[in-house]
Structure formats: C-alpha cells, structure tokens
C-alpha positions as a Markdown table, in Angstrom:
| # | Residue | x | y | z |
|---|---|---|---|---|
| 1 | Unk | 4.4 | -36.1 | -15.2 |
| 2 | Unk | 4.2 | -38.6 | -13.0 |
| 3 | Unk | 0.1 | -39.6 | -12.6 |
| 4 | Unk | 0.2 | -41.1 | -8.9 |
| 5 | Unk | 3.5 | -42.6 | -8.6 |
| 6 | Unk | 4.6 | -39.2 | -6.4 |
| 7 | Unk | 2.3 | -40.6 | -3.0 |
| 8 | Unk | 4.2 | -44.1 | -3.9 |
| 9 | Unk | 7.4 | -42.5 | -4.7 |
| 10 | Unk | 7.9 | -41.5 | -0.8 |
| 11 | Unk | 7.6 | -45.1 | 0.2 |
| 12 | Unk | 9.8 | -46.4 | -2.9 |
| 13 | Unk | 12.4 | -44.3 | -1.2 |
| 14 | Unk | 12.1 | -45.7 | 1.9 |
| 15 | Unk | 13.0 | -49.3 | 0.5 |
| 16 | Unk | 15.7 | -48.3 | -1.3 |
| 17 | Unk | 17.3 | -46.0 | 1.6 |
| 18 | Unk | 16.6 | -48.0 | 4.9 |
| 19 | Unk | 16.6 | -52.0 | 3.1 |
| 20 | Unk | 19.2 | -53.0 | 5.7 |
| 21 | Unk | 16.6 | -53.0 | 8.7 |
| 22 | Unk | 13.2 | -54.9 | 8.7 |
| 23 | Unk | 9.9 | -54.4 | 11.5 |
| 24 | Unk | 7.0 | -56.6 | 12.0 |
| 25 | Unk | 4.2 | -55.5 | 9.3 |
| 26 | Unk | 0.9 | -56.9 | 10.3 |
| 27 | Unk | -2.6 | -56.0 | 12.3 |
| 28 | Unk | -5.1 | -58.1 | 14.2 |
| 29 | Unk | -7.4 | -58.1 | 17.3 |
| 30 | Unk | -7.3 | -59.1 | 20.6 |
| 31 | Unk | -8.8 | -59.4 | 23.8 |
| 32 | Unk | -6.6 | -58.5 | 26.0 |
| 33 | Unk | -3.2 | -56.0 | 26.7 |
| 34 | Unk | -0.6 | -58.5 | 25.6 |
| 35 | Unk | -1.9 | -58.6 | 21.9 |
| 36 | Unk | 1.0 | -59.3 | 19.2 |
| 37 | Unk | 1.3 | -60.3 | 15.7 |
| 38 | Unk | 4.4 | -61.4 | 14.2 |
| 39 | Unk | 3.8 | -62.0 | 10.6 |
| 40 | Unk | 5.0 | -59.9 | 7.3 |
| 41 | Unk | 7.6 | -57.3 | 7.1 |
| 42 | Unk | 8.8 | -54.5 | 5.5 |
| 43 | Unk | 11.9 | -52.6 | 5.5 |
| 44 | Unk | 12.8 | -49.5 | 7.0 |
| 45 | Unk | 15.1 | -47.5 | 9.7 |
| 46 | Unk | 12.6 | -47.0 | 12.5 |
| 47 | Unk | 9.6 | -49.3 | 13.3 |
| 48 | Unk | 5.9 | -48.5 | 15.2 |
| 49 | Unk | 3.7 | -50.6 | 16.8 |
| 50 | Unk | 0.7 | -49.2 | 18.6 |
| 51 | Unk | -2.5 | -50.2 | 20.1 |
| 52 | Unk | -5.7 | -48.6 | 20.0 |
| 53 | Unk | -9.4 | -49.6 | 21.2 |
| 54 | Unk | -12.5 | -51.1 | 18.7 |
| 55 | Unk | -15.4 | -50.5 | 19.1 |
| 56 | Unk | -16.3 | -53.4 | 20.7 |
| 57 | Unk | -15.5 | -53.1 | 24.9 |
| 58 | Unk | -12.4 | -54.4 | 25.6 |
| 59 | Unk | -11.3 | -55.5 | 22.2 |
| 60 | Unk | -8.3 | -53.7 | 21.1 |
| 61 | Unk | -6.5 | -53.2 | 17.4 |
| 62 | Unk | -2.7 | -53.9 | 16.8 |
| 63 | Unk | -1.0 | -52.5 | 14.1 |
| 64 | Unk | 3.2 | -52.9 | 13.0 |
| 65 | Unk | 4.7 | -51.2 | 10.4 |
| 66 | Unk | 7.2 | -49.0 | 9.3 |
| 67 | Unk | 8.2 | -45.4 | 9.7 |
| 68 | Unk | 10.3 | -42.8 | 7.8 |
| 69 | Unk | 11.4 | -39.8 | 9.5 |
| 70 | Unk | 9.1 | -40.2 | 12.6 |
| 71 | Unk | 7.3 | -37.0 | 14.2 |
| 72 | Unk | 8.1 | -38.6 | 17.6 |
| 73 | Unk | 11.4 | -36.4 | 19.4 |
| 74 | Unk | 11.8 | -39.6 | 22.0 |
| 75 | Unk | 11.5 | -43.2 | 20.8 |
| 76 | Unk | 9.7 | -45.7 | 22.9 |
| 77 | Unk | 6.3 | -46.0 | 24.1 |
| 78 | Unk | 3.9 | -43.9 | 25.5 |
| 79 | Unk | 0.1 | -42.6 | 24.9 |
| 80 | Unk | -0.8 | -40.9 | 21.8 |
| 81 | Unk | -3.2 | -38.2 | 22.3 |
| 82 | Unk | -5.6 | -40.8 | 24.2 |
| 83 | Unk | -5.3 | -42.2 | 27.4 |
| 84 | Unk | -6.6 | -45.5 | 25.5 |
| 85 | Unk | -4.1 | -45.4 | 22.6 |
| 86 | Unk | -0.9 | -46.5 | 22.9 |
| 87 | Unk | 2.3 | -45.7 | 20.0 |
| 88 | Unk | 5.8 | -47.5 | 20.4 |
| 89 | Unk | 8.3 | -46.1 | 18.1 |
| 90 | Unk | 11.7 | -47.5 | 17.9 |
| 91 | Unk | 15.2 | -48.4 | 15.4 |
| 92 | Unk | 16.6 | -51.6 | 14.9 |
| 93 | Unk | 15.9 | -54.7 | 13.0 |
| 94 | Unk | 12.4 | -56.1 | 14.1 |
| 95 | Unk | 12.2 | -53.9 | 17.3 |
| 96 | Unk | 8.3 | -53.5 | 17.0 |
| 97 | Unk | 7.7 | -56.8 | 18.7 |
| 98 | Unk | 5.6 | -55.9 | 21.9 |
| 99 | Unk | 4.3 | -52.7 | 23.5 |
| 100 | Unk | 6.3 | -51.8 | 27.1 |
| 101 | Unk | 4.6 | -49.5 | 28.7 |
| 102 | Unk | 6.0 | -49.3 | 31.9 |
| 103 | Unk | 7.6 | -46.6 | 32.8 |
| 104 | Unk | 6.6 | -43.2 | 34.7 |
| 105 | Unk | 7.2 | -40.3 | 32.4 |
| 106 | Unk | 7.1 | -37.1 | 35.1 |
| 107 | Unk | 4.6 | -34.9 | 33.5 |
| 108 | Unk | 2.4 | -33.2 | 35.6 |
| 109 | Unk | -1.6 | -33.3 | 35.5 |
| 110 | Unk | -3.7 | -30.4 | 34.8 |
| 111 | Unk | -7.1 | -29.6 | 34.6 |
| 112 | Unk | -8.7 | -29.4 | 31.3 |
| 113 | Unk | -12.3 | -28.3 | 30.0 |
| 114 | Unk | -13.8 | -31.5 | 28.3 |
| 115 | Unk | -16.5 | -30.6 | 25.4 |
| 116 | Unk | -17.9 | -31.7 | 22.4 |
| 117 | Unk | -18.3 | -29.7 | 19.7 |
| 118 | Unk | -22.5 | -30.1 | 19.9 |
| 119 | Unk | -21.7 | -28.9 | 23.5 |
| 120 | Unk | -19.0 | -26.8 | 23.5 |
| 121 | Unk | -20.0 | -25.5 | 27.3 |
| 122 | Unk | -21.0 | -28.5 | 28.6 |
| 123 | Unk | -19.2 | -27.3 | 31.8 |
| 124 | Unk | -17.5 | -30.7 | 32.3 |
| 125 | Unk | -13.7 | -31.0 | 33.2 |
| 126 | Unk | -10.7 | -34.1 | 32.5 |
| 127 | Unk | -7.6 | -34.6 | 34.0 |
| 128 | Unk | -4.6 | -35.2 | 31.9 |
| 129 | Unk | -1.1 | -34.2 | 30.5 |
| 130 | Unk | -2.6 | -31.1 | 28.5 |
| 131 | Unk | -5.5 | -29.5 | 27.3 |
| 132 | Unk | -6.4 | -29.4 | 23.4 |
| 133 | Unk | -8.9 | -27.2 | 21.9 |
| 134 | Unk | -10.6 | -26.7 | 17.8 |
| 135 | Unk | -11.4 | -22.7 | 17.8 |
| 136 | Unk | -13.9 | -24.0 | 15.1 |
| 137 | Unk | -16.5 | -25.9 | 17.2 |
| 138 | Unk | -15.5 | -25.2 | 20.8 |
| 139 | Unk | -14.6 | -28.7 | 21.4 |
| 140 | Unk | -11.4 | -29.5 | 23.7 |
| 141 | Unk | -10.7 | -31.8 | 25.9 |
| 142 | Unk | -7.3 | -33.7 | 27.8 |
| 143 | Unk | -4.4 | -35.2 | 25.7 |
| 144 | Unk | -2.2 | -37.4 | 27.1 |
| 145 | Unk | 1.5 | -38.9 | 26.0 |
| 146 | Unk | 4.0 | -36.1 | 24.2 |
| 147 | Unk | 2.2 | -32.9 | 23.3 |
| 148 | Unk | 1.3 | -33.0 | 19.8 |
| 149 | Unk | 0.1 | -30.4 | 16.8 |
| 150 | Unk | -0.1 | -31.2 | 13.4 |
| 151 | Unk | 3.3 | -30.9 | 11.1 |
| 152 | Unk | 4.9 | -30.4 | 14.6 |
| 153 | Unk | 7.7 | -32.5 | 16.1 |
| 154 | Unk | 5.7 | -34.6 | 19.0 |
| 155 | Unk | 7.6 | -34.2 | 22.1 |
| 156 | Unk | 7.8 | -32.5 | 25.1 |
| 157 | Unk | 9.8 | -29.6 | 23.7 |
| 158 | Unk | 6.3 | -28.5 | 22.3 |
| 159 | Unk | 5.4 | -26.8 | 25.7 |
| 160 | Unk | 8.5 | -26.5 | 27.2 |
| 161 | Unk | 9.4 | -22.8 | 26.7 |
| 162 | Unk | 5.5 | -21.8 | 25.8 |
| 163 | Unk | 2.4 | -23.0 | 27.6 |
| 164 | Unk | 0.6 | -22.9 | 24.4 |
| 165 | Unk | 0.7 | -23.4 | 21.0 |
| 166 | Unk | -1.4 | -22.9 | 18.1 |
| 167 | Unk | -1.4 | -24.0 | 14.3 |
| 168 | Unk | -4.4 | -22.7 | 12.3 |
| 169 | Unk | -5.0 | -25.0 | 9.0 |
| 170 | Unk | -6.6 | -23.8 | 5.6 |
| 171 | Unk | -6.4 | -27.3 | 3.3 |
| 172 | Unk | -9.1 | -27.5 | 0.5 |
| 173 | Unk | -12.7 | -26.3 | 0.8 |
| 174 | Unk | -13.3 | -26.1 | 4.0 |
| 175 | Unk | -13.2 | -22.9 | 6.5 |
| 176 | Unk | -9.1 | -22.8 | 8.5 |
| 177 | Unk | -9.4 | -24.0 | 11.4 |
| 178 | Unk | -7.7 | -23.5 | 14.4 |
| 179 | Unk | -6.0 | -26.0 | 17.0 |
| 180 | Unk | -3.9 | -25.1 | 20.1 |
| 181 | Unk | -2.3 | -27.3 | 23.2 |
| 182 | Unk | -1.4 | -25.7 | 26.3 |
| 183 | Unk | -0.6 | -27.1 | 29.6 |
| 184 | Unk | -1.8 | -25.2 | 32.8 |
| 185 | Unk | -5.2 | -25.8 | 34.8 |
| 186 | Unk | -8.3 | -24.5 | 32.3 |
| 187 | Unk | -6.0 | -23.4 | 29.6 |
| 188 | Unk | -8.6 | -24.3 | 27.2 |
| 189 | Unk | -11.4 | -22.4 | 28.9 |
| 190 | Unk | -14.4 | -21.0 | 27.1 |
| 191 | Unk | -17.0 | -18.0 | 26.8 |
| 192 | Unk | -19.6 | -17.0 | 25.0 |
| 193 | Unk | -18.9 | -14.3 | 22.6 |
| 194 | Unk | -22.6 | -12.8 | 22.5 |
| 195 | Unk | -25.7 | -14.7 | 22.1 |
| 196 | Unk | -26.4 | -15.7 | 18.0 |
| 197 | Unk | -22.5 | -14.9 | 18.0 |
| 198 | Unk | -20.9 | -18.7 | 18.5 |
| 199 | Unk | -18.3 | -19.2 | 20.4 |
| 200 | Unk | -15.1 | -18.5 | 21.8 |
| 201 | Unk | -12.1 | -20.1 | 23.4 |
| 202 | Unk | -9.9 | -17.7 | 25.7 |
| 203 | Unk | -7.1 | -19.2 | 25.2 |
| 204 | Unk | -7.2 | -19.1 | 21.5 |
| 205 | Unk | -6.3 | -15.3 | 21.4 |
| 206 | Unk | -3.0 | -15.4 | 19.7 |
| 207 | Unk | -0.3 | -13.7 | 17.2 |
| 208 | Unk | 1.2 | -15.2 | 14.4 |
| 209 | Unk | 5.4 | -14.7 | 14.0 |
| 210 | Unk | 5.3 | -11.6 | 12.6 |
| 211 | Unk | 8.7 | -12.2 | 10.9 |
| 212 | Unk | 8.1 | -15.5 | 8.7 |
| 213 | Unk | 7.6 | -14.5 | 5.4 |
| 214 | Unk | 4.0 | -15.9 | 3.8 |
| 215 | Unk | 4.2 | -18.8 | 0.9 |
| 216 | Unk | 2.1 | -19.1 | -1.6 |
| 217 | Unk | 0.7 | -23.1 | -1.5 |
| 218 | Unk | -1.9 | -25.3 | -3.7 |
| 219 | Unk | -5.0 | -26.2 | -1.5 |
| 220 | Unk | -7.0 | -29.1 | -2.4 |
| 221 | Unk | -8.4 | -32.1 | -1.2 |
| 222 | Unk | -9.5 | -35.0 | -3.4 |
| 223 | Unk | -9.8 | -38.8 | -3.5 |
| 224 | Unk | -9.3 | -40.6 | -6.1 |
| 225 | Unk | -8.0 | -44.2 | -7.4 |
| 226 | Unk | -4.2 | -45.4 | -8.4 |
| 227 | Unk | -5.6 | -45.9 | -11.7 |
| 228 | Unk | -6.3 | -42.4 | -12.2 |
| 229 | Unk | -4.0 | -39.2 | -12.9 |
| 230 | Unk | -3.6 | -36.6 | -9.7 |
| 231 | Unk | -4.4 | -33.7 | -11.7 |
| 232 | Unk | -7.6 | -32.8 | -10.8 |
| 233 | Unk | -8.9 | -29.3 | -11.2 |
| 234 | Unk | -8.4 | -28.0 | -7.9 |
| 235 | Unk | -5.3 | -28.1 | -7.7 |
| 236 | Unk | -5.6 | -24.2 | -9.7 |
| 237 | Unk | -7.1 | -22.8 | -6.6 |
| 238 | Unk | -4.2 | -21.3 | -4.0 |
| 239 | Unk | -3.9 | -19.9 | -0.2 |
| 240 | Unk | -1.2 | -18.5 | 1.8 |
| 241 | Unk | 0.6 | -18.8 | 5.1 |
| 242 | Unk | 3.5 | -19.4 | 6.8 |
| 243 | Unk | 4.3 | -22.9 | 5.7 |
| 244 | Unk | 2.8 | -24.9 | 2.2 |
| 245 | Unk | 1.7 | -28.9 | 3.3 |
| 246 | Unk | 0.4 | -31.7 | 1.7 |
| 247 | Unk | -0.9 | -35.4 | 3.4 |
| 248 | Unk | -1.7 | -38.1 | 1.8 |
| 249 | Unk | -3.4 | -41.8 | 3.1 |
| 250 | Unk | -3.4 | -44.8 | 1.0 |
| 251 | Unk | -5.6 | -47.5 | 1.6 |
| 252 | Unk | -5.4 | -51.1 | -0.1 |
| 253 | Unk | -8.8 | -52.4 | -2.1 |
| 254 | Unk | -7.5 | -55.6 | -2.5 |
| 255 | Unk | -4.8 | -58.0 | -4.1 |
| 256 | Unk | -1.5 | -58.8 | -2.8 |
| 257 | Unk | 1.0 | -55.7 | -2.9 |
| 258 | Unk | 4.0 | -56.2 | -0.3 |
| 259 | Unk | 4.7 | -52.4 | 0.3 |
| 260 | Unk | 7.8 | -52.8 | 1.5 |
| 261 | Unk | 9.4 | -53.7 | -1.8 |
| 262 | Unk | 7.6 | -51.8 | -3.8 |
| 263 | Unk | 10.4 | -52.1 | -6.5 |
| 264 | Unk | 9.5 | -55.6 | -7.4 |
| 265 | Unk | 6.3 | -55.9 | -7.0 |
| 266 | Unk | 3.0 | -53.8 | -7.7 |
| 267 | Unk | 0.8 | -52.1 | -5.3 |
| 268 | Unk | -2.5 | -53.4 | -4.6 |
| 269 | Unk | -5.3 | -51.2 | -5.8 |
| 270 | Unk | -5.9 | -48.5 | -3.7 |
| 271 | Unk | -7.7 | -45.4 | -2.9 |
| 272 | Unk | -6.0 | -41.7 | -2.4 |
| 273 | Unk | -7.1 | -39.4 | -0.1 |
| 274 | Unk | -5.1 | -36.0 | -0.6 |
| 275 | Unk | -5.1 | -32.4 | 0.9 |
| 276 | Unk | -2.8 | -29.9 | 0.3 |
| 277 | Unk | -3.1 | -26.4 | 1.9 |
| 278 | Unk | -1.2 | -24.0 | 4.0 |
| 279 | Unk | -0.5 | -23.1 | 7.7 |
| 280 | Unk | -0.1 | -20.4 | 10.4 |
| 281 | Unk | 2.2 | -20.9 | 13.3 |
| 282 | Unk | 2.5 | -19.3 | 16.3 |
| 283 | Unk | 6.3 | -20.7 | 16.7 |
| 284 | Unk | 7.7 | -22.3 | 14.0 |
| 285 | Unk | 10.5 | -23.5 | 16.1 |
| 286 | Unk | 9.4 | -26.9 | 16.2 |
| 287 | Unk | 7.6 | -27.5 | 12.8 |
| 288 | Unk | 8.9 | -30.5 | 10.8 |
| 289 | Unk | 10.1 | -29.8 | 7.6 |
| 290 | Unk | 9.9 | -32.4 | 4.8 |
| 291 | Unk | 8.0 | -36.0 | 4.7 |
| 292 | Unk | 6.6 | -38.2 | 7.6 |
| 293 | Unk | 6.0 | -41.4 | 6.1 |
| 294 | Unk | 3.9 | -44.5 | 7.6 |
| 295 | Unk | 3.1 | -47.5 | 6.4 |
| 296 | Unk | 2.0 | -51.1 | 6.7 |
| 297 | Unk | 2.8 | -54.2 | 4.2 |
| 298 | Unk | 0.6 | -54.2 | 1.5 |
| 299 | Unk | -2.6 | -52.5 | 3.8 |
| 300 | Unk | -1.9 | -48.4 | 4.2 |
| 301 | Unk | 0.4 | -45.5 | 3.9 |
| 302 | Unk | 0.2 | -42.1 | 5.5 |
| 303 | Unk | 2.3 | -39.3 | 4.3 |
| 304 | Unk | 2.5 | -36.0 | 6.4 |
| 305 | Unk | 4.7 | -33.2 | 4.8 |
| 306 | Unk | 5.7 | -29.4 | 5.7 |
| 307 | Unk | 7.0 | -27.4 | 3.4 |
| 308 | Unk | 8.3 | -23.8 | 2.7 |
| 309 | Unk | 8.5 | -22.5 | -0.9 |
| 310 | Unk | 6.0 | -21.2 | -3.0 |
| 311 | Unk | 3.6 | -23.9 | -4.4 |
| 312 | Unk | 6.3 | -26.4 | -3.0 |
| 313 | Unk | 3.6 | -28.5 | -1.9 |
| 314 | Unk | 2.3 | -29.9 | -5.5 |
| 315 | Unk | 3.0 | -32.9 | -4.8 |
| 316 | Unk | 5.3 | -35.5 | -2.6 |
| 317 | Unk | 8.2 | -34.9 | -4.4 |
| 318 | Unk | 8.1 | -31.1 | -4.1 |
| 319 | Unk | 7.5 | -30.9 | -0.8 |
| 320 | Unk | 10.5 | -33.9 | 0.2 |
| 321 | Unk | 13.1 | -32.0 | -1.6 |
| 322 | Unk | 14.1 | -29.1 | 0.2 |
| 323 | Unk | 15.2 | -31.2 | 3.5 |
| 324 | Unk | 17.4 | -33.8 | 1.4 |
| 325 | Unk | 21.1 | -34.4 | 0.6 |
| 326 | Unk | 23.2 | -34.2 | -2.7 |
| 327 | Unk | 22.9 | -38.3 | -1.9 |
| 328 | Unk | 19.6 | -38.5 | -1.3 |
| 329 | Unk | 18.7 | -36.3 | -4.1 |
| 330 | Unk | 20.8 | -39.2 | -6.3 |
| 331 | Unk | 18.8 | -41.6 | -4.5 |
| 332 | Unk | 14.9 | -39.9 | -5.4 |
| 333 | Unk | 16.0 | -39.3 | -9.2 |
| 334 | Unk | 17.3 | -43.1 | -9.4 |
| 335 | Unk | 13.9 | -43.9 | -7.5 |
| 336 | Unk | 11.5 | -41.8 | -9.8 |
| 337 | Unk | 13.0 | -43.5 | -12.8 |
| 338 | Unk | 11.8 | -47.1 | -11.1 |
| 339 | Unk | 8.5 | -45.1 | -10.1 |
| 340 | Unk | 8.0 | -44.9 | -13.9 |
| 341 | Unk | 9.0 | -48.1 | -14.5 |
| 342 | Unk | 6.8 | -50.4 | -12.1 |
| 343 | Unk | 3.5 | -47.9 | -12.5 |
C-alpha cells in the first residue's frame, strides 16, 4: 500500500497526461480589479484563475493554477457562487492570464430568502441567479454564476429541466446534511415545524431516484501529515447511498515543491485534510463521475471525486478508475510505480 502517495498520485497524473500545455501558477493581493500575477507554472490541459475578496475592504486575492477534469460545463468567466467571487476557466497554453468578465449571461433574477443559520427566519430576502439552502441549519441565501451542488457538473443544465435540486451528504462523523438550489421567487422559503421542533425549509421536501441502486462507501474524515500513513482507524466505519465520494485538500507547510512536476521533484510538506462518505441524489443525471483535481505550484491541491462501486471510494485511486481508458489505465500504473519511487 501506498501511505499518501494516492492524494499525490492524481496530480502525478496530471503531469504526465496534460505536459504539453502550461497556465500561470501563482497568488498575490491587490487593490484593485485588474490584479495579475504572472510568475510559476505548472502543466495541465485546462487552466483557472479566479478572484475573490480578503478580509480587508477592497483588497482582493488572486489565485492561477491548474485544473484536471473541471466541474465547470462552459469555460470562461463568470461568478462562483458569490456575487464577489469571480472563477475563469479555460484550455490552452497559459490562457489564465487576466479575468474578462464582460459579458451578459441571460439568467433571470429571482427572489431568494437570505438567512444565517443563527437566524434562520430572519425574514430578510436577496436578489440573485438562484436560491441555495442547508436543511441542517435553515440557512440559505442567493447564488450567483452557474448553478452549483457538490460532485455535480456546474452549469446551467443543473436547473434546466428541474427547478430544484438536492444532494444530501453523510461524510465522517457528522449528522448528513442536506443542500438544494432551485431557481423560482422564494424557492427556498422557510417554516417553523412546531416550537422546541427546529426548523424546516419547504422546499426541501423531496424523493430520492427510487431506481439507483445504494453503494456501500467508507466514511471518514481525518487530517493528517505527508509523513504519515492514510490508514487511520476510521476508515472501518461505513454508510450507504446512491453514490461513494471522497475529497481531499492539500496544503504546503513549507519548502520548495514545484507541483507541477511532481516526478522530479519532492512535494513540500504538507497537511491532508480527507473525507470520504456517501450521497443521495435527487437526479443523478448530472453527477460527475471520477476525479476533479485543482491545484497551484508548490501551495495547494484540491481533489473532488464521485464514485459508484461498493467501497470504491478508499482512496484516490479507487474512486479515478472506473471513468478511465485502457490508456489511461497504462498511464496510472506507469504513474503509481514513480508515486513509489519519488515518496
């Protein structure tokens, strides 16, 4: 077994596979909407760039990097979820250089309930693409750019055909929780089950596809360093739903890793933040099967995956597999071998 090289394996893949195209790898700060950075690289077939605000008023952070089968249906730039964050995704050597974000993209503006989850009948309203809601807490508010669920495609096919759509999450300890999108006026409205009782979204009432058959999928959720083996103990306990999943994030501690070519050189320490669980799916037209991957030289990686299989999501490997070809399948065996080699 392979102790963490599986989260690194993805990425390893990703240079071998896509080395013929580079994108801008860097992040910084600025002050102002024509922020860039043009420094470090790493290679891959389709490039991001996005843009999102600090904490600090008016100070915005810029990241580049690379992607690997990208959640996003429509490449280009539009909002991501906030009407204050800003992802470009695009394919071609380098094509992350700035953000345009200036064209009109014909959605339609609805009316959404806007809550915290300390408030979740505040009363208050937004105005934006579509509504999102957490059955857990009551919170919802308006999202903006292409509708989006986790381990869904992010387009606007989400809500073409249905005006809602939910995915409810069991990963780890905590209790599943449920998150639906929809796009008409108050589509995420709220009521009050029954005093002591909590809380309850109407528009949360839903059935699951009665016809997908249920998985059986590890759930855990650990953190842990590169130096140290991913078996920890948790990954015994088990779940079930429609489809298995697993995500991963990556962030550097220090030294001088370039992620990009992770063949010839070693990553910079990191820590490992993990969760594997399952899912429920109201339509599982639209989920994305196999590995999302997102990174930035020698700084982060993010892997998203969606699986079906049971206990196919026990690590990256597992959960990559099903979607690939005979040649790709040559290229993760030649790539685990260098995995072994350069842990």
């Amino acid at each position: 077994m392979i102790p963490h090289s599986s989260f690194f394996f993805l990425l390893l893949f990703s240079s071998i596979h896509s080395a013929t195209q580079h994108c801008y790898s860097c992040a910084g700060q600025c002050h102002s909407d024509h922020c860039n950075c043009q420094m470090g690289s790493c290679p891959s077939s389709h490039c991001f760039i996005e843009r999102a605000p600090t904490e600090e008023a008016g100070v915005y952070k810029i990241t580049k990097g690379c992607l690997r089968r990208p959640t996003r249906t429509v490449n280009g730039c539009d909002y991501d979820h906030f009407s204050d964050h800003v992802l470009c995704v695009c394919n071609g050597n380098f094509c992350n250089d700035h953000i345009y974000l200036n064209r009109q993209f014909g959605r339609k503006n609805v009316t959404c309930r806007k809550c915290p989850e300390r408030n979740p009948d505040c009363g208050d309203t937004c105005l934006g693409q579509w509504c999102h809601e957490d059955s857990a807490t009551g919170a919802a508010g308006c999202g903006f750019g292409p509708p989006s669920l986790p381990f869904f495609y992010t387009g606007p096919e989400l809500l073409y055909f249905k005006h809602k759509m939910c995915v409810t999450m069991s990963r780890g300890i905590g209790p599943p929780r449920k998150h639906c999108i929809c796009n008409t006026n108050y589509c995420n409205g709220f009521r009050k089950v029954g005093e002591g009782a909590g809380v309850k979204s109407r528009s949360l009432i839903h059935t699951p596809e009665p016809s997908l058959p249920m998985q059986e999928c590890v759930s855990c959720e650990a953190t842990y360093s590169d130096d140290q083996a991913n078996t920890m103990a948790c990954k015994q306990h088990r779940c079930t739903g429609h489809f298995c999943v697993i995500t991963g994030q990556r962030i550097s501690t220090g030294g001088s890793a370039i992620v990009g070519n992770a063949v010839n050189n070693k990553h910079a320490p990191g820590l490992v933040t993990e969760r594997q669980g399952c899912i429920n799916v109201t339509d599982s037209n639209q989920i994305q099967l196999g590995c999302a991957h997102k990174w930035m030289d020698g700084n982060f990686e993010e892997i998203r995956c969606a699986c079906r299989g049971s206990l196919c999501n026990r690590d990256f490997l597992t959960a990559a597999t099903p979607t690939v070809s005979l040649t790709t399948t040559v290229i993760l065996i030649v790539a685990t071998i260098l995995a072994k080699l350069y842990v």
